[in-house]
BAFI-3210 file (N, C-alpha, C; in Angstrom, 3 decimals, decimal comma, padded with zeros to 6 digits):
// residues 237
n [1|2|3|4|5|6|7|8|9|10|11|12|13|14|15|16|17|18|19|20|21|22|23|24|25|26|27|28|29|30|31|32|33|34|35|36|37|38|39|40|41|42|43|44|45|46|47|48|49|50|51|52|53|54|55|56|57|58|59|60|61|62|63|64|65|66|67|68|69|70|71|72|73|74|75|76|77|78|79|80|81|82|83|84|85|86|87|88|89|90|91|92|93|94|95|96|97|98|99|100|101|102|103|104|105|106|107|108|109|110|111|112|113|114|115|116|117|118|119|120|121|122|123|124|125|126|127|128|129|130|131|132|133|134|135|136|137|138|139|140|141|142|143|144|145|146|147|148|149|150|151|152|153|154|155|156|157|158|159|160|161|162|163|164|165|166|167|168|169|170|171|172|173|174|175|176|177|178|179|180|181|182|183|184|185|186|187|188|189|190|191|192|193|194|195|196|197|198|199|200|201|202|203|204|205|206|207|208|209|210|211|212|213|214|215|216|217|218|219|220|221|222|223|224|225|226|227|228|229|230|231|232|233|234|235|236|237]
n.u [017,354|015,394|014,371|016,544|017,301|014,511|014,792|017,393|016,065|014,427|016,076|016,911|014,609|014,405|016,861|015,858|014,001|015,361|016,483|019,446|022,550|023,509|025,273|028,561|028,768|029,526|032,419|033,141|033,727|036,265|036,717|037,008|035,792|035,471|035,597|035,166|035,788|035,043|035,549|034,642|035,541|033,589|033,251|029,940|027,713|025,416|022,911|020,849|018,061|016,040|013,897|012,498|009,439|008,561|005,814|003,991|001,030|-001,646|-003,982|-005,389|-005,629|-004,068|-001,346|-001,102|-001,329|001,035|003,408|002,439|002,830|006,131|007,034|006,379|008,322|010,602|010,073|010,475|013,214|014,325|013,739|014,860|017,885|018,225|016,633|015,072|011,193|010,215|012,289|011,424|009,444|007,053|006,941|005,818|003,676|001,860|-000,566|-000,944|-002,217|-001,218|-000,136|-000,713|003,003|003,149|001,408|001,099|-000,936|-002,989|-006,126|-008,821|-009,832|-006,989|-005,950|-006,201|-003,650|-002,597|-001,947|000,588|002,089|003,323|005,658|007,025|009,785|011,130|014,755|016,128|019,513|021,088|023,759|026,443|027,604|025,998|024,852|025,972|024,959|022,204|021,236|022,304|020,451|017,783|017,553|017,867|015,409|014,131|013,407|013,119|014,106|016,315|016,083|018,019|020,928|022,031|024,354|024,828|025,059|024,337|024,250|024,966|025,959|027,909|030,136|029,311|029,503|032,759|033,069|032,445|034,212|036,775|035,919|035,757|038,265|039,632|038,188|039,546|042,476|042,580|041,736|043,664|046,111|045,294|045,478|048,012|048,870|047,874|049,134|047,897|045,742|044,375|041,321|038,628|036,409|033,397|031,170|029,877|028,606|027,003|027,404|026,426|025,693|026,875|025,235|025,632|024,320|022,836|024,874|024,375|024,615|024,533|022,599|022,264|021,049|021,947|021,417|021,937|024,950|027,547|027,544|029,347|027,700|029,553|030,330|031,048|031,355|032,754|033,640|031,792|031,158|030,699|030,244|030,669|030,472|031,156|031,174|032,884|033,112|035,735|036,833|039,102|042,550]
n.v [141,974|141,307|139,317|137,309|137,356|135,905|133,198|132,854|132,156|130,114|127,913|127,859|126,997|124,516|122,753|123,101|121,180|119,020|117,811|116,918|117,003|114,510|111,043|110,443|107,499|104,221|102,708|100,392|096,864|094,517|091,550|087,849|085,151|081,832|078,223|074,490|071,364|068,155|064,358|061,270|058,008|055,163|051,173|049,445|048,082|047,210|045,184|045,066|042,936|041,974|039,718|037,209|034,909|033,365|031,662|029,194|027,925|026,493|027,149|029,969|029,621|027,056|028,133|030,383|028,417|027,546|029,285|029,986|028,140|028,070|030,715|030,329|028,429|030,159|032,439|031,014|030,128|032,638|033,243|031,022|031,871|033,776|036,656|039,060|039,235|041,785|043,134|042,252|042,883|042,868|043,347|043,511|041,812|039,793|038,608|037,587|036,456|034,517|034,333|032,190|031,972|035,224|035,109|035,789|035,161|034,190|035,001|036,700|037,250|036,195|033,291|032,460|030,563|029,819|030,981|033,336|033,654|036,167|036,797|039,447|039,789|042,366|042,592|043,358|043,235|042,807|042,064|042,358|040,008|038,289|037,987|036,547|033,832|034,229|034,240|031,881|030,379|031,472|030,488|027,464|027,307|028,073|030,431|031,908|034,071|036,689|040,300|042,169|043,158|045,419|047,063|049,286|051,941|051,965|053,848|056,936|059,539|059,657|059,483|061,716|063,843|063,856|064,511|067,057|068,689|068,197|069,404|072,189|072,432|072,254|075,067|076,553|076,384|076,850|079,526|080,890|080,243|081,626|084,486|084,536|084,820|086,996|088,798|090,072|089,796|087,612|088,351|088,431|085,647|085,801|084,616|081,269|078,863|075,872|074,226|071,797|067,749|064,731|062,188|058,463|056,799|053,509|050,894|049,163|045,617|043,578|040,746|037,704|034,624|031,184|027,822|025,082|026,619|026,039|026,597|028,833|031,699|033,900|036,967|041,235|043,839|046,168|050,101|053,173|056,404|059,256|062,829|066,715|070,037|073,488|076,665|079,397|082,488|085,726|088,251|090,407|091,804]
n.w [-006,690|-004,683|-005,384|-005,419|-002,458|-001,855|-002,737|-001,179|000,867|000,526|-000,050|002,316|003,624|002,636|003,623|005,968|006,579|006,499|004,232|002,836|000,901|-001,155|-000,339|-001,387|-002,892|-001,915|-002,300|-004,601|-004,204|-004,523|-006,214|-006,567|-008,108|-007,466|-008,782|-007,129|-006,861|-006,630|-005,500|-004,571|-004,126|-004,248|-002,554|-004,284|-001,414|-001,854|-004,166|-007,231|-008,695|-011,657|-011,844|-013,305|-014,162|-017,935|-019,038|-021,191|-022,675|-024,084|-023,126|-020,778|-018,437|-018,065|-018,526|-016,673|-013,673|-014,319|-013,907|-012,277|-010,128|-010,596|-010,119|-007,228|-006,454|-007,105|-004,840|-002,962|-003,166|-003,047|-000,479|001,420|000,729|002,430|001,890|002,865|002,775|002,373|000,659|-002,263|-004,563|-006,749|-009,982|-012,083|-014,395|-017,021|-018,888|-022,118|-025,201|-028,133|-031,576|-034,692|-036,966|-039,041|-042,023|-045,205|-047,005|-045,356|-044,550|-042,618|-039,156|-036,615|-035,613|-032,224|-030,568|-028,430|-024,988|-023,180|-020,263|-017,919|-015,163|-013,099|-010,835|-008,958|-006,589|-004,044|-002,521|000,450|000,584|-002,056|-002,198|-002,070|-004,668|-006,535|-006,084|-005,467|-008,084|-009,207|-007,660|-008,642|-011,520|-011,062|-009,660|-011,126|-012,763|-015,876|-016,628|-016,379|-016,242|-015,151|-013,992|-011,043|-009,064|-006,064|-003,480|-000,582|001,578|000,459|002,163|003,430|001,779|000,288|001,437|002,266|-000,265|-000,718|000,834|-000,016|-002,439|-001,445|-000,982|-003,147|-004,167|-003,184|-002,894|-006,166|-005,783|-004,303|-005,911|-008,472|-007,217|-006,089|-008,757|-010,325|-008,794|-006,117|-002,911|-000,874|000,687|003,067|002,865|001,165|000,271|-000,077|-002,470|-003,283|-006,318|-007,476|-007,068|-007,502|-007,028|-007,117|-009,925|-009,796|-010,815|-013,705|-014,691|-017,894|-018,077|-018,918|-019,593|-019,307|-019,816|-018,315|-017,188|-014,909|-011,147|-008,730|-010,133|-011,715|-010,181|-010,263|-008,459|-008,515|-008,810|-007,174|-008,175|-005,896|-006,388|-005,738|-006,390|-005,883|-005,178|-005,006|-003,420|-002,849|-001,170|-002,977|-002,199]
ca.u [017,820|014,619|014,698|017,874|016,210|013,654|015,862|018,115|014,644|012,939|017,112|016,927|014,017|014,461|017,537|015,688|013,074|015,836|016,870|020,968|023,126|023,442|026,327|029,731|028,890|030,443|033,100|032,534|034,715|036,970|036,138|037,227|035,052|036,069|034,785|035,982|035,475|035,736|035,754|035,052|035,043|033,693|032,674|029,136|027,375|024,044|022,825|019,117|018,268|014,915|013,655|011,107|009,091|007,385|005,455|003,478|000,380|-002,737|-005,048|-004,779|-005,900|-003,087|-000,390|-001,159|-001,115|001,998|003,734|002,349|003,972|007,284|006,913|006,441|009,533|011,689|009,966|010,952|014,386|014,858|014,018|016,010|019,121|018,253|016,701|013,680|010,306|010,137|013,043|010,782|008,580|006,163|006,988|004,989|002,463|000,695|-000,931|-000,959|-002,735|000,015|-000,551|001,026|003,442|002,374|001,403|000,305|-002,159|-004,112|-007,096|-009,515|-009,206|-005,928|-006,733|-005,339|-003,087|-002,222|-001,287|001,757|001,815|004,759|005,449|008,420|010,225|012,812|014,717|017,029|020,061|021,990|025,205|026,920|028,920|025,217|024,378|025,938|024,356|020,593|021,340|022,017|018,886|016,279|017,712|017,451|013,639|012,643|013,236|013,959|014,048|016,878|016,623|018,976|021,232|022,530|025,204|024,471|025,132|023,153|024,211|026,355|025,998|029,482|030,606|029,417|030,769|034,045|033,995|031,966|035,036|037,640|035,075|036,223|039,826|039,840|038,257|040,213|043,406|042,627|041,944|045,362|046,935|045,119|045,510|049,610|049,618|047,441|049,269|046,831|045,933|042,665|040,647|037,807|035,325|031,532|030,093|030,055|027,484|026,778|026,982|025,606|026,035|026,841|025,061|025,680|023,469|022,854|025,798|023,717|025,206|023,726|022,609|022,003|020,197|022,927|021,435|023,566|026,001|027,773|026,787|028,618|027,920|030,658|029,876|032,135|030,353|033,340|033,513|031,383|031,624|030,270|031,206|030,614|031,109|030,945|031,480|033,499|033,734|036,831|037,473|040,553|043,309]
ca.v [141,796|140,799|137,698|136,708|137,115|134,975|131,953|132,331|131,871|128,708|127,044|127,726|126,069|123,218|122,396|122,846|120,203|117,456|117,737|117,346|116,515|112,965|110,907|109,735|106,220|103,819|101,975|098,570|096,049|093,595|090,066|087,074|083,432|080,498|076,658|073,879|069,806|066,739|063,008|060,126|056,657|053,615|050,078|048,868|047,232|046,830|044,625|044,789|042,275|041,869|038,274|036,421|033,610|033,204|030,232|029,605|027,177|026,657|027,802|031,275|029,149|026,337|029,245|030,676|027,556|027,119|030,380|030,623|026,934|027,856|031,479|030,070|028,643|030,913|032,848|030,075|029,701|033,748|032,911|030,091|032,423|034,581|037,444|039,183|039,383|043,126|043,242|041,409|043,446|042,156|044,601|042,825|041,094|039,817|037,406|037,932|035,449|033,976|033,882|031,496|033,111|035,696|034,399|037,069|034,657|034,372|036,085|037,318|037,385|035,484|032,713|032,717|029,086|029,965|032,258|033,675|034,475|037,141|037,673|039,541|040,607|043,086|042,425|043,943|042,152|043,772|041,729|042,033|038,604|036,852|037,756|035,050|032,626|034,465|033,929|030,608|029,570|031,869|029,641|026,451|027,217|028,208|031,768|031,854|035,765|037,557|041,414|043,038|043,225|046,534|047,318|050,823|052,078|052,071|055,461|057,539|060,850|059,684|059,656|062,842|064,598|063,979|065,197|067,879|068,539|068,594|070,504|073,262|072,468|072,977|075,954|077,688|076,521|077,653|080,779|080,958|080,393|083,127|085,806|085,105|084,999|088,500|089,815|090,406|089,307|087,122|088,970|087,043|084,491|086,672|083,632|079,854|078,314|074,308|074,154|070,524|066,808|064,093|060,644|057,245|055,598|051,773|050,585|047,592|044,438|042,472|039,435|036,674|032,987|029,893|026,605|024,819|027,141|025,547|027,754|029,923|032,225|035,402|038,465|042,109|045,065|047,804|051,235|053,677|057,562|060,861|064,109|067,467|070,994|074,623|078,295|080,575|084,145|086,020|089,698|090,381|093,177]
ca.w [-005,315|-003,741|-005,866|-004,599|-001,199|-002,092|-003,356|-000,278|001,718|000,108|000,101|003,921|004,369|002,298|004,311|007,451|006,650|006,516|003,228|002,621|-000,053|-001,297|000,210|-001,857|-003,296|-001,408|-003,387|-004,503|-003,917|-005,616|-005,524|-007,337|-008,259|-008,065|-008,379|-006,941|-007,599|-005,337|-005,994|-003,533|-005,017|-002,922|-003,481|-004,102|-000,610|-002,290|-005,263|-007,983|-009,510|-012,095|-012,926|-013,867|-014,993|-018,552|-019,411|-022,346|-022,620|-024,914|-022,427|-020,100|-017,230|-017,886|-018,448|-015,357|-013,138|-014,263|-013,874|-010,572|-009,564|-010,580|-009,484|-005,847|-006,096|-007,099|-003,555|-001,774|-003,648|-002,274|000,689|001,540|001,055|003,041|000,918|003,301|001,865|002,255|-000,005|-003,214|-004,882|-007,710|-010,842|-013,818|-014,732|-018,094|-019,577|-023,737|-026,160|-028,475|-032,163|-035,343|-037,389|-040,011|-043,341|-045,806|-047,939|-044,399|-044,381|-041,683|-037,949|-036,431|-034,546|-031,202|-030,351|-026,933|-024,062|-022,516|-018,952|-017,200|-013,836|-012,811|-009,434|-008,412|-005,939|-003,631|-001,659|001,121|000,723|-002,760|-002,330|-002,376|-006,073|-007,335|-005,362|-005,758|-009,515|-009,219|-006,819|-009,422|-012,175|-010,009|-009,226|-012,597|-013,404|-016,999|-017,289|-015,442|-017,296|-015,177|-012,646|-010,914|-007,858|-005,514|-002,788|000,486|002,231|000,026|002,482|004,458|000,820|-000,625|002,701|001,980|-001,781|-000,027|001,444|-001,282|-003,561|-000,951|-000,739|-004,221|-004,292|-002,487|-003,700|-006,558|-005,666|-003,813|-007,124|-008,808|-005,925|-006,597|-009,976|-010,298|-007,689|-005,239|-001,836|-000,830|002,114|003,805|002,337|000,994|-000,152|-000,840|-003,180|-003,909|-007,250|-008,009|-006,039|-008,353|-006,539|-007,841|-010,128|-010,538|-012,303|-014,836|-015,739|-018,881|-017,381|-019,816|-019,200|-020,600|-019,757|-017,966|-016,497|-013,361|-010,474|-008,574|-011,247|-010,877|-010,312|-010,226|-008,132|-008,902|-007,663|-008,222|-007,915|-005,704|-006,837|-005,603|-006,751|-004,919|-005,970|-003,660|-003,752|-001,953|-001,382|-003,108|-001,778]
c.u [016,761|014,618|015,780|017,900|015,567|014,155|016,305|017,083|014,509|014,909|017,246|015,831|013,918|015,621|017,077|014,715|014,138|016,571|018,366|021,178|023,285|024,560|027,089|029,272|030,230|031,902|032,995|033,876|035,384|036,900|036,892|036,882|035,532|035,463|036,079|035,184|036,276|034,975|035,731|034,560|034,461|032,603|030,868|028,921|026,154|024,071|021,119|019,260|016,663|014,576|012,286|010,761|008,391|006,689|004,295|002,472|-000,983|-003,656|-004,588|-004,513|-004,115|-001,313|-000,070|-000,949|000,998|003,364|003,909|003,223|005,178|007,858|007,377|007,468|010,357|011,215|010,757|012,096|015,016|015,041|014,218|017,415|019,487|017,221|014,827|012,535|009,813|010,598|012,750|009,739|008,653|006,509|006,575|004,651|001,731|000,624|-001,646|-001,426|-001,296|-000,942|000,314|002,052|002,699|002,427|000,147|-001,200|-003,412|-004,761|-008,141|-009,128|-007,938|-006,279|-005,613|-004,972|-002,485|-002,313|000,177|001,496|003,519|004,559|006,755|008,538|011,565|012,599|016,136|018,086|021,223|023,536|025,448|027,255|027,446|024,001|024,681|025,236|022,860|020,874|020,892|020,259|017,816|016,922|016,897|016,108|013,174|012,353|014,071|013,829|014,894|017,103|017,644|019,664|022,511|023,522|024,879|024,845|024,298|022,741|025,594|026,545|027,446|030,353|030,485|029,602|031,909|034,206|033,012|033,087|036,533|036,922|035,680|037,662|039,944|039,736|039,150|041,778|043,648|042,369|042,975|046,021|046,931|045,594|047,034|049,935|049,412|048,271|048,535|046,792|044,349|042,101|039,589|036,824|033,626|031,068|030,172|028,472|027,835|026,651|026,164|026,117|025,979|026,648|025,028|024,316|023,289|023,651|024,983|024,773|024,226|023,939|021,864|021,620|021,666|022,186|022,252|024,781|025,968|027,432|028,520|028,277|028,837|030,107|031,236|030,924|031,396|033,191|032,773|031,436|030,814|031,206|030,155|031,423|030,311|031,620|031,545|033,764|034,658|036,843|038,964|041,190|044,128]
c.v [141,083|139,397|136,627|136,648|135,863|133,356|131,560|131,476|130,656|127,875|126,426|126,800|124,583|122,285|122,155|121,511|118,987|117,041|118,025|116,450|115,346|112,335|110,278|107,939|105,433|102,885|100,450|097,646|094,981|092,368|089,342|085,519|082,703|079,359|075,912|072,334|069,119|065,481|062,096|059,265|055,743|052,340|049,682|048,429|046,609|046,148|044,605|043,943|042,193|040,444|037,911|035,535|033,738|031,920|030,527|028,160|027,656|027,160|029,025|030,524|028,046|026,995|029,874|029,890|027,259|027,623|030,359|028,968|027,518|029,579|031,522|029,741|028,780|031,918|032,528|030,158|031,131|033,820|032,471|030,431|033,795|036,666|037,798|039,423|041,247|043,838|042,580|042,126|043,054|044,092|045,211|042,180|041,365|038,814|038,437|036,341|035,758|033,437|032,969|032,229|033,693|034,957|035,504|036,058|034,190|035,350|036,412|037,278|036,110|034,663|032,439|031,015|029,008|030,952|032,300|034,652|035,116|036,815|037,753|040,190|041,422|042,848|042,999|043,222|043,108|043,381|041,125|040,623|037,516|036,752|036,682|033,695|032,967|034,221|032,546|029,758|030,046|030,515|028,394|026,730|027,347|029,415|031,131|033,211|036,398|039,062|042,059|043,093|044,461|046,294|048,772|050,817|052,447|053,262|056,065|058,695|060,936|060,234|061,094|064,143|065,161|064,618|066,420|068,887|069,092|069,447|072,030|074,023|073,188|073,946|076,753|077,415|077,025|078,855|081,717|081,245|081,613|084,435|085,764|085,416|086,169|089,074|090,786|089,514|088,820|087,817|087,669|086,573|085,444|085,261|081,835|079,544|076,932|074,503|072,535|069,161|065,922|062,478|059,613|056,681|054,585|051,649|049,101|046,573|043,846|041,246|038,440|034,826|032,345|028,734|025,899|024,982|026,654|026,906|027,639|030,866|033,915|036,643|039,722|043,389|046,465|048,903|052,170|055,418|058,364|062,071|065,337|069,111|072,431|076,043|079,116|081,728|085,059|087,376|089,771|091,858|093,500]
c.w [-004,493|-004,648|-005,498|-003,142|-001,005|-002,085|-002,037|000,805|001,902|000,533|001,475|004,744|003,607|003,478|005,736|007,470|005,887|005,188|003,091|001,795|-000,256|-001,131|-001,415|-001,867|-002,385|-002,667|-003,184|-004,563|-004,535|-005,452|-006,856|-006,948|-008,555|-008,274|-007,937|-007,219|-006,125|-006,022|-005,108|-004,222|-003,358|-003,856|-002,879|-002,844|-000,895|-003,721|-005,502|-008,397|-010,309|-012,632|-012,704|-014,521|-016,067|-018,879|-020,588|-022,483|-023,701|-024,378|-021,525|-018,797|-016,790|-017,648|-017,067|-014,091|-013,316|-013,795|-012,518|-009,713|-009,432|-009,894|-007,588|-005,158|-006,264|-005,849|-002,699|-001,861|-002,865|-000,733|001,867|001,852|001,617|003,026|001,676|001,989|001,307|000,815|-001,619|-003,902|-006,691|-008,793|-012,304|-013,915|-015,780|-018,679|-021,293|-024,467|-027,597|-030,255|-033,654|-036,031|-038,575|-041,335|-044,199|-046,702|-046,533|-044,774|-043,266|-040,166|-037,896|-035,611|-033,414|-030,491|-028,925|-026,237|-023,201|-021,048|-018,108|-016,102|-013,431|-011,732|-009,692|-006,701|-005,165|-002,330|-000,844|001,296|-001,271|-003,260|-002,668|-003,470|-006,652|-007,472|-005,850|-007,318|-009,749|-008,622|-007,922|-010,856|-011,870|-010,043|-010,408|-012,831|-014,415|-017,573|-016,167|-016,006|-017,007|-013,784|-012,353|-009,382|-007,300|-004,278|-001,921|000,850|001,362|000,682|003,015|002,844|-000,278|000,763|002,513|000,325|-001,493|000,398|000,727|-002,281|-002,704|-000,860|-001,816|-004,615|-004,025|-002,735|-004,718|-006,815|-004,866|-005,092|-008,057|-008,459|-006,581|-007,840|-010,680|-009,421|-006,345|-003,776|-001,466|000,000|002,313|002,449|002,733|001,051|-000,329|-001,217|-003,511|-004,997|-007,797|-007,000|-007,565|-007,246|-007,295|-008,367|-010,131|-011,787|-012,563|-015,449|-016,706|-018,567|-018,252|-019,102|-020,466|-019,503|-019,434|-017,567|-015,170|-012,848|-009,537|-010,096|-010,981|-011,292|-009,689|-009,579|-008,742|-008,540|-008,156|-007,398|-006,849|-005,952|-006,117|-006,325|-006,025|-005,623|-005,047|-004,059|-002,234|-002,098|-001,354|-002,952|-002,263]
res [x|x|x|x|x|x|x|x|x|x|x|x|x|x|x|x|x|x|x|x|x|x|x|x|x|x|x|x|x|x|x|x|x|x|x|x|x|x|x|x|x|x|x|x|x|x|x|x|x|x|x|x|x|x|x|x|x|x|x|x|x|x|x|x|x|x|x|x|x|x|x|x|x|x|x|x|x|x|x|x|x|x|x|x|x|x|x|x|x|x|x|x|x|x|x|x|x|x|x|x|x|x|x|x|x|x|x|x|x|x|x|x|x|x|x|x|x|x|x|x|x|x|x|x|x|x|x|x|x|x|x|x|x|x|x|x|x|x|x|x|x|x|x|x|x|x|x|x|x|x|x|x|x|x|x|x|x|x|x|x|x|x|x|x|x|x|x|x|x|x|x|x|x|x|x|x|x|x|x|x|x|x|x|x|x|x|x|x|x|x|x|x|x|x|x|x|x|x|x|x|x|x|x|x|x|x|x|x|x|x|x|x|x|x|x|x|x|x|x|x|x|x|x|x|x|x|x|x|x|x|x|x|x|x|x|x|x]
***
C-alpha cells in the first residue's frame, strides 16, 4: 500500500513539471506528381562564321608577309559589309615548318622545305540574310579556309518564357486527367519545381571552299528549339 502511495506521488509530480502525453500524429496527406513539357520553336537572327587564311612559303618570314597581306583584306572585305570590328575576334594562329613527303630509305633528321602560316577569325553577324554575302567577300579577299558556319539565337529568354509557360499548362493538365481517372479531386498547388531548360545550341553547317562558285552563295538558317520542363505537386481529395 505505501508503494502504491509512492508511485501515485512521483506520477503527480511528473505531470506537474510539464510533462503530458504525446499528441495523435497528424495525418499525412495525399499528394500526386506530375511533370510537364513545353516547346517554343523560332527562327535563327544571329550567324558564326570561322575562316581563315593559310599560306605556305619557303621561308617563315615570306609565309608570314603573305598571310598577313591577304589577312588584311579579308578585314577590310568584313568591313566593307558592314560587319563591326568588335564582332571579329582572332582565334588561331601558327606558323609550322613544312616537310617533303615520307620516304622510309631517308635517313637522319628531315630537312625542313618550307613553312606554313594560319591565321583564323570567328566571326559574328547580326543579320542572318548577310551570310551569304560575308562568304562571298572572305572568298573574294583571300580566305581559303571557311571551317564552319553556325545560326543562334540572340535572346532566347522571350522564347524560353513561353515554353516556360506550357511546361505548366501541361502539368497540370495532366494532372486533371489523372485526378478523373483515379477518381479523386485536385486540392491546391504544394509545390512547383524547374526541372531542366533546354537552350539552343549553334546549329553548324559544313561549309566547303569550290573555286569558282558564282556568289550569292545560299544559305538556310531554320528553326531552332527551347524547351522547358517543371514538376508539380497537388493535394489530392
Amino acid at each position: 500500500m505505501q508503494n502504491l502511495s509512492r508511485l501515485a506521488a512521483a506520477m503527480t509530480l511528473l505531470l506537474a513539471g510539464g510533462l503530458s502525453p504525446a499528441p495523435a500524429q497528424a495525418e499525412t496527406s495525399r499528394t500526386i506528381t506530375v511533370t510537364g513539357e513545353g516547346e517554343v520553336r523560332g527562327v535563327p537572327d544571329q550567324a558564326q562564321l570561322s575562316a581563315g587564311v593559310t599560306t605556305v612559303a619557303v621561308t617563315a618570314n615570306a609565309a608570314l608577309a603573305e598571310n598577313a597581306r591577304k589577312m588584311t583584306s579579308v578585314f577590310a572585305a568584313l568591313s566593307r559589309i558592314g560587319v563591326p570590328q568588335r564582332e571579329m575576334k582572332t582565334s588561331n594562329f601558327s606558323v609550322s615548318p613544312q616537310y617533303p613527303p615520307y620516304n622510309q630509305n631517308n635517313t637522319g633528321l628531315q630537312k625542313i622545305v618550307g613553312y606554313q602560316v594560319s591565321n583564323q577569325i570567328d566571326v559574328t553577324l547580326d543579320d542572318v540574310k548577310t551570310l551569304g554575302p560575308a562568304l562571298d567577300a572572305l572568298v573574294t579577299a583571300g580566305a581559303n579556309q571557311i571551317n564552319a558556319v553556325s545560326f543562334s539565337l540572340r535572346d532566347p529568354k522571350p522564347l524560353l518564357a513561353a515554353a516556360r509557360e506550357q511546361a505548366v499548362a501541361d502539368a497540370i493538365g495532366r494532372a486533371q486527367t489523372f485526378a478523373k481517372a483515379a477518381g479523386v479531386t485536385l486540392g491546391p498547388l504544394l509545390s512547383i519545381q524547374e526541372g531542366g531548360v533546354g537552350v539552343p545550341r549553334p546549329v553548324y553547317l559544313e561549309a566547303r571552299m569550290m573555286a569558282g562558285a558564282p556568289p550569292p552563295t545560299p544559305t538556310a538558317a531554320g528553326e531552332q528549339s527551347v524547351t522547358a520542363n517543371v514538376s508539380l505537386v497537388f493535394e489530392i481529395k
